[in-house]
C-alpha positions as CSV (number, residue, x, y, z in Angstrom):
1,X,74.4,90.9,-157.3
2,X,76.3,89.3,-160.1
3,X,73.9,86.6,-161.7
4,X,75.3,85.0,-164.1
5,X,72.6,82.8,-165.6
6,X,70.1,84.2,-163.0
7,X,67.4,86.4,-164.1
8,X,65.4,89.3,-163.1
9,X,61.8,88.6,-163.8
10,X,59.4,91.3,-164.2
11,X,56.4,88.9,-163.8
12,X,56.7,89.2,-160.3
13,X,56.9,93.2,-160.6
14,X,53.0,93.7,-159.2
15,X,53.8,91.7,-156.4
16,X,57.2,92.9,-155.3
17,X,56.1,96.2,-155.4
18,X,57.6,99.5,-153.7
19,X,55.1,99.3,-151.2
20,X,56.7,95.5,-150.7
21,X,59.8,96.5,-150.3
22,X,59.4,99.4,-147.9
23,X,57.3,97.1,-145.6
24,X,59.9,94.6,-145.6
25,X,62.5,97.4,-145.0
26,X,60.7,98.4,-142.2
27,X,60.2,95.3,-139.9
28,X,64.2,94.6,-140.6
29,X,64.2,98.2,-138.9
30,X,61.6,96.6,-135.9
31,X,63.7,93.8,-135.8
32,X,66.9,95.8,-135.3
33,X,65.3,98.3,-132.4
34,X,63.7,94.6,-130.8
35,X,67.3,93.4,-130.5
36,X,69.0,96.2,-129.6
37,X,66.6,96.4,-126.6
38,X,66.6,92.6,-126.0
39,X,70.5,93.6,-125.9
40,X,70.2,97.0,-123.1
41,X,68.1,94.6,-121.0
42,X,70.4,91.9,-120.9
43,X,73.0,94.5,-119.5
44,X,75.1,94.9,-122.3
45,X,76.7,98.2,-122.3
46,X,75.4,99.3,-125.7
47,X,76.0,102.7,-125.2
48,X,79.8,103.0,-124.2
49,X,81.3,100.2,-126.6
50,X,81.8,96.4,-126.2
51,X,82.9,93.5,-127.6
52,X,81.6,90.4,-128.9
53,X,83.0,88.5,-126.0
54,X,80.7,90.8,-123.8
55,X,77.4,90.1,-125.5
56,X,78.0,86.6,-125.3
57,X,78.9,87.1,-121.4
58,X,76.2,89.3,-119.5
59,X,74.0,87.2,-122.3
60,X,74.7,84.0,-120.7
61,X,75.2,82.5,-123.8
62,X,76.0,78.8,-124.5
63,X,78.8,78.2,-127.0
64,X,76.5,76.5,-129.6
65,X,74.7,80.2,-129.9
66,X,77.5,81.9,-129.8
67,X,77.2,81.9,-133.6
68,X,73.4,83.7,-133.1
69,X,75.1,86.0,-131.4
70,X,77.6,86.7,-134.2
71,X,74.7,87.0,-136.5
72,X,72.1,89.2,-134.5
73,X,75.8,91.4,-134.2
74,X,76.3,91.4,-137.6
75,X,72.9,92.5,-138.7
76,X,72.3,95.1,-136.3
77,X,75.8,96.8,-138.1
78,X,74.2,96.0,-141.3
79,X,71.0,97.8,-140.1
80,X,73.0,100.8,-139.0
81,X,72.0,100.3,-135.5
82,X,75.4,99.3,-134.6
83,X,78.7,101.1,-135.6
84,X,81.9,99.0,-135.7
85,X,84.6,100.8,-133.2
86,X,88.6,100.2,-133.2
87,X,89.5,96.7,-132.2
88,X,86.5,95.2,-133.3
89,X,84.2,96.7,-130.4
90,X,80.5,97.9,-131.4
91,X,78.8,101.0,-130.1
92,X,74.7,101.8,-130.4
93,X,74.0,104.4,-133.2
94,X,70.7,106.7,-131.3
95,X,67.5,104.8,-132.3
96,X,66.2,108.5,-133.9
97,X,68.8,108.1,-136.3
98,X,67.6,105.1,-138.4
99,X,64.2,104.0,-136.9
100,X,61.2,105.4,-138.2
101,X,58.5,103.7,-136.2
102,X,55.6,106.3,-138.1
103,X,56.3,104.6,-141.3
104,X,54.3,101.9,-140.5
105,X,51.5,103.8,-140.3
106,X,51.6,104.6,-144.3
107,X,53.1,101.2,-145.1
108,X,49.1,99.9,-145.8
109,X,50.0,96.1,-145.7
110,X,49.4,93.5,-143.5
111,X,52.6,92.8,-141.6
112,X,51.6,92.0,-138.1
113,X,52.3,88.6,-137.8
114,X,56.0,89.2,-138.9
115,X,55.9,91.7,-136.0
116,X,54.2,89.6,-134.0
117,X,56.0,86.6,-134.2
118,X,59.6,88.7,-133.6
119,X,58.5,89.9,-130.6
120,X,57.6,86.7,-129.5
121,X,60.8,85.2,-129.9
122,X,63.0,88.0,-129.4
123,X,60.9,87.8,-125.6
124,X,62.0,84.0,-125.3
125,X,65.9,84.8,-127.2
126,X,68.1,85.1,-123.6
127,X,66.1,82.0,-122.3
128,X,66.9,79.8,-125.3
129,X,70.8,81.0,-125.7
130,X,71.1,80.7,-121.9
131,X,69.7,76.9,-122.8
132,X,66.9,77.5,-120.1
133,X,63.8,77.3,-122.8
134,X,63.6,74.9,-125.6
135,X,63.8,76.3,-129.2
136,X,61.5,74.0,-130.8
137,X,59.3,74.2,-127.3
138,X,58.7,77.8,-127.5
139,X,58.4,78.1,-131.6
140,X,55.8,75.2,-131.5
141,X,53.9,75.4,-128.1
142,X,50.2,76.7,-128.4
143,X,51.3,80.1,-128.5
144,X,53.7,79.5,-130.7
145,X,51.9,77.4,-133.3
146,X,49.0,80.0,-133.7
147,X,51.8,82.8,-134.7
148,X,53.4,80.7,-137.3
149,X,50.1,80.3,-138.7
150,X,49.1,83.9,-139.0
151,X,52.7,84.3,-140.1
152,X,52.4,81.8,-143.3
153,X,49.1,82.9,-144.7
154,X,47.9,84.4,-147.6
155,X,46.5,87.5,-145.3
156,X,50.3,88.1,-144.0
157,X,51.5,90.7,-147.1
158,X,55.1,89.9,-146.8
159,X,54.6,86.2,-147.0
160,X,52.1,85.9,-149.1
161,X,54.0,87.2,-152.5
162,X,56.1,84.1,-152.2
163,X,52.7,81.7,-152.2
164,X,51.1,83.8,-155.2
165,X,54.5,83.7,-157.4
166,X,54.5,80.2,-157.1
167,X,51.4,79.7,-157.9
168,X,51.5,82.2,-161.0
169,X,54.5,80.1,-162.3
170,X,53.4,76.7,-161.9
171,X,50.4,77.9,-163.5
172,X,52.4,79.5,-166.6
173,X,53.8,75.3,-167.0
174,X,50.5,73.9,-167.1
175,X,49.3,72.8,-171.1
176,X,45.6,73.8,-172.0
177,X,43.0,71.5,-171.6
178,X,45.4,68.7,-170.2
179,X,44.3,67.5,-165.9
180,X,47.7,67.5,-164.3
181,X,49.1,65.4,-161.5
182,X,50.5,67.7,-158.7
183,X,52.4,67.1,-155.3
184,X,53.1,69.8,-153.0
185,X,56.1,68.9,-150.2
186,X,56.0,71.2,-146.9
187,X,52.5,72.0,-147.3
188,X,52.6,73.7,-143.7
189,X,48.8,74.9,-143.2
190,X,48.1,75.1,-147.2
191,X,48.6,78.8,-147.8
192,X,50.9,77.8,-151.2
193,X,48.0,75.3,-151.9
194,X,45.2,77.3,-152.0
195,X,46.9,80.0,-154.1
196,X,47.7,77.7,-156.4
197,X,44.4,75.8,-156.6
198,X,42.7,79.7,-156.9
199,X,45.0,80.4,-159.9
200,X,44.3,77.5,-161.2
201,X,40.6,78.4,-161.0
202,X,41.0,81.8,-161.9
203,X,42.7,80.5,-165.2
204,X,40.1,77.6,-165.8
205,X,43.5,75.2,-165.4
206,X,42.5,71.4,-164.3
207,X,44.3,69.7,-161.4
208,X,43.2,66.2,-161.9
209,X,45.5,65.2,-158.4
210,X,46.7,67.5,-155.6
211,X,48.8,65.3,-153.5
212,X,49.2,67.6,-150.6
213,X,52.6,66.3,-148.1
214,X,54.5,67.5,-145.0
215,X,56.9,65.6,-142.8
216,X,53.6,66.3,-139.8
217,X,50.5,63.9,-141.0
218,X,48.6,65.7,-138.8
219,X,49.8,69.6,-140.7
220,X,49.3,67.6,-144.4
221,X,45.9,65.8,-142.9
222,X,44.5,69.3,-141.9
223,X,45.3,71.1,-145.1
224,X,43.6,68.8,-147.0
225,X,40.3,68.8,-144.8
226,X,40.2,73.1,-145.6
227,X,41.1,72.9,-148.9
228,X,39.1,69.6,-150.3
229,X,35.5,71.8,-148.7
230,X,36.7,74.6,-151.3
231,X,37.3,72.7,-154.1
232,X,35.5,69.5,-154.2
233,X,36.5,68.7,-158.3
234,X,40.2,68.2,-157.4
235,X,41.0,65.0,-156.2
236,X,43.0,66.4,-152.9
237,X,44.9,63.8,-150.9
238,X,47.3,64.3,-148.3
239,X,50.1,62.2,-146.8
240,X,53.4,62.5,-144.9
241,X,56.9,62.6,-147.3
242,X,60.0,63.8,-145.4
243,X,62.3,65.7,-147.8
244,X,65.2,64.0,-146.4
245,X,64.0,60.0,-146.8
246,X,61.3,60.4,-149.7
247,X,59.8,56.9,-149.8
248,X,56.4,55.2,-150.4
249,X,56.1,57.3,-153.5
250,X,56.3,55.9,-157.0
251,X,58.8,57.2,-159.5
252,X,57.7,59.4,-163.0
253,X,54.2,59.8,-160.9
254,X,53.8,63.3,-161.3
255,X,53.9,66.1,-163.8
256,X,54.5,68.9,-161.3
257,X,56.0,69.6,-158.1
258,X,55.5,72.7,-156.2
259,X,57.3,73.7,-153.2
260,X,57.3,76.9,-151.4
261,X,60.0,77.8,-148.5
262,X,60.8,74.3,-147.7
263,X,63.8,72.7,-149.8
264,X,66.2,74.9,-147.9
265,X,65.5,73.3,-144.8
266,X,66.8,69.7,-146.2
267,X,69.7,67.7,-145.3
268,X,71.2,67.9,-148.4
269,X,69.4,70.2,-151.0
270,X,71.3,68.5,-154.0
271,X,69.6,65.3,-152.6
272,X,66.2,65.7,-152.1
273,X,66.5,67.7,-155.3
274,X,67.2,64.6,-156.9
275,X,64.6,62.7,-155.2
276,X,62.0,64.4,-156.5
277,X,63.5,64.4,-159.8
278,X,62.7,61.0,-160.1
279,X,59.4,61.9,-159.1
280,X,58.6,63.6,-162.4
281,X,57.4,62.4,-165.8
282,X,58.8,63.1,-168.8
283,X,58.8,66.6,-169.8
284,X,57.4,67.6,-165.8
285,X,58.3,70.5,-163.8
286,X,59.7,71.2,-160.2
287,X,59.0,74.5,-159.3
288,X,60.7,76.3,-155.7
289,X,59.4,79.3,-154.2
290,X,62.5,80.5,-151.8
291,X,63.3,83.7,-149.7
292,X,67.4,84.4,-150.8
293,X,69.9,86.9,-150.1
294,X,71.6,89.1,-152.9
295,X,74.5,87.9,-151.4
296,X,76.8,86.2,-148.6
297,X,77.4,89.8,-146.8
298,X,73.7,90.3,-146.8
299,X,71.1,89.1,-143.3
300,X,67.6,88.8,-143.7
301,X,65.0,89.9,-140.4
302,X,63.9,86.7,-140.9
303,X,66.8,84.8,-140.2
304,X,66.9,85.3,-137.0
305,X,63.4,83.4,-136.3
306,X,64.5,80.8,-138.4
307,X,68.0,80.2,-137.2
308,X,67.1,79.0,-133.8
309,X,65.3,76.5,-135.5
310,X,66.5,72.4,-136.7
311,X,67.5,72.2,-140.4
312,X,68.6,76.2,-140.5
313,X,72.5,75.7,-140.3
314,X,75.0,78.3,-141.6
315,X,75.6,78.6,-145.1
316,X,78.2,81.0,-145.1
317,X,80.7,79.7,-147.4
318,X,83.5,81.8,-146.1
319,X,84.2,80.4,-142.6
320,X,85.7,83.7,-140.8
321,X,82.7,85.5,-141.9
322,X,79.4,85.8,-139.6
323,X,77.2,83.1,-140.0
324,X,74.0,83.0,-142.5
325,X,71.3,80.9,-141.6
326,X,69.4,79.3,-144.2
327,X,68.9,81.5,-147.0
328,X,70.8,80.9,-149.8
329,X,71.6,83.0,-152.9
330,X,70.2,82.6,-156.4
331,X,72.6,81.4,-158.6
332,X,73.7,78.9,-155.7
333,X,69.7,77.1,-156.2
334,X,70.2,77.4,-160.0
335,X,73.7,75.3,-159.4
336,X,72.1,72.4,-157.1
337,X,69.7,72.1,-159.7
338,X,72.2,71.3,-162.4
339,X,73.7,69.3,-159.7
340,X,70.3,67.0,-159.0
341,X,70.1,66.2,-162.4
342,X,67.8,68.3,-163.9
343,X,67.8,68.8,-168.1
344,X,67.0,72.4,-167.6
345,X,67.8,75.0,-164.5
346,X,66.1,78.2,-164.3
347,X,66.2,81.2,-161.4
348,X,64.6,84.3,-161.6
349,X,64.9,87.0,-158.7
350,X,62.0,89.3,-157.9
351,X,61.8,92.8,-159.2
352,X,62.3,95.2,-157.6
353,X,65.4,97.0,-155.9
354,X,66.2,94.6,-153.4
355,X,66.5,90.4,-153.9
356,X,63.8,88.8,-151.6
357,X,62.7,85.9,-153.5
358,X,64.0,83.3,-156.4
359,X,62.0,81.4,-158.7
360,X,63.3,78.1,-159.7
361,X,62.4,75.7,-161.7
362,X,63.7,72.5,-163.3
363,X,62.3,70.4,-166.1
364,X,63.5,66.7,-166.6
């Protein structure tokens, strides 16, 4: 990865561990075996070669997937399940010789509800390219909703490192003996929140306001109702703030603002960036928690979940290349910071042999 101004920080080195990084490596394996099979039983001849034009055609596919299909192509190479034949066509490399489904036995972290949740989708993928089953329907129903919030909890090990980062950083910001005024945006269910609020704790740190916000009332409303029981001395209050429009919210109001794998799924990044700029005191601090790739050749497992989903549009910036969803890399968050405004810019990847995670933050 060339970073430039972006650093490797080895406060992150406990969490991004080995035993991180061969879990991870090991459901991108899963995800690969899931959609090779989600591939044989849609009838595409994995075995004796075919082309991309095939997949899309025993798939069924719609043209507006037909860039999924790219991806889920292009990650399966990258994964070594697939190897790229003359003319373009792809042929199945023999499960035995990459997938190592007795690893996960050793692996001693939590990682069933990124399992979970894959199979899950990967079970509704023909059905949603084929335009027969609702993306947002199927990712949000009652089954849905229940995986995606085992998957973004602090018991899910490969999530969780984002939430605890975070939480150590914005902690590091915060000046002794002084209450500070904090709003989360996307707090989801509240698993950033309550790391955060236990650091804080843990460190004897004073949140005098927790303004806890999602673009769903009803997500913000809930988080506040679990985390206000646990700690009744913070003033917790909750509201809804869409990143796109931020309104309702007065200017230099707070000293920090914490987000955690949510800015990527704005409108414009430089944007709400800038919003919530303006949101800041003097001398306050935005700090982002995001999954990244190393680079634009680079597919995350995760990606696939995410890309059937509103707001996850391609961000490769070469357009002949397969698409990436999402995920951006970490000196392209340390540039929209500059961009939005901010006096200071700083990014710092995980440790660790592999990028999974950026720190950012920006002081005004």
């Amino acid at each position: 990865m060339r970073r430039g101004e972006v650093n490797t920080t080895n406060g992150s080195a406990t969490l991004f561990n080995e035993a991180y990084h061969a879990a991870y490596d090991y459901v991108s394996d899963y995800t690969a075996f899931s959609l090779l099979r989600a591939l044989r039983t849609a009838g595409v001849p994995i075995r004796g070669g075919f082309s991309e034009e095939e997949a899309v055609q025993r798939l069924g596919c719609l043209p507006q997937y037909r860039p999924h299909v790219r991806w889920v192509l292009a990650f399966l190479v990258q994964q070594q399940a697939l190897t790229v034949l003359a003319q373009g066509n792809y042929m199945e490399v023999r499960p035995e010789a990459w997938y190592r489904p007795a690893q996960a036995a050793g692996l001693n972290l939590n990682i069933e509800p990124s399992m979970r949740l894959i199979d899950y989708v990967i079970s509704w993928w023909p059905a949603i390219v084929q335009g027969k089953a609702d993306p947002l329907h199927v990712m949000f129903g009652s089954q849905g909703s229940s995986l995606w919030e085992r998957y973004f909890n602090n018991g899910h090990d490969l999530y969780a490192v984002h939430n605890q980062w975070a939480a150590e950083s914005l902690a590091d910001e915060m000046p002794d003996g002084r209450k500070a005024k904090v709003l989360e945006v996307g707090v989801g269910y509240g698993s950033a929140a309550r790391a955060l609020l236990a650091e804080c704790q843990l460190r004897s740190q004073e949140i005098d306001t927790y303004l806890l916000s999602d673009v769903s009332p009803l997500l913000a409303g809930k988080a506040k109702g679990m985390l206000a029981a646990d700690y009744p001395r913070v003033a917790i209050q909750s509201r809804k703030i869409d990143i796109n429009r931020i309104q309702g919210v007065s200017a230099c109001s707070f000293d920090f603002i914490y987000a955690v794998n949510v800015i990527h799924c704005a409108e414009s990044v430089r944007d709400t960036l800038a919003m919530l700029r303006e949101l800041l005191s003097e001398g306050g601090c935005l700090v982002v928690s995001e999954c990244v790739r190393a680079d634009y050749a680079s597919r995350l497992h995760q990606e696939f979940v995410f890309s059937l989903l509103p707001g996850f549009g391609n961000v490769q910036p070469w357009p002949e290349a397969p698409p990436c969803f999402g995920f951006r890399t970490a000196e392209e968050w340390r540039k929209l910071m500059q961009a939005a405004g901010f006096r200071k810019a700083q990014a710092e990847v995980n440790a660790g042999s592999q990028v999974r995670g950026v720190m950012i933050k920006g002081w005004v």
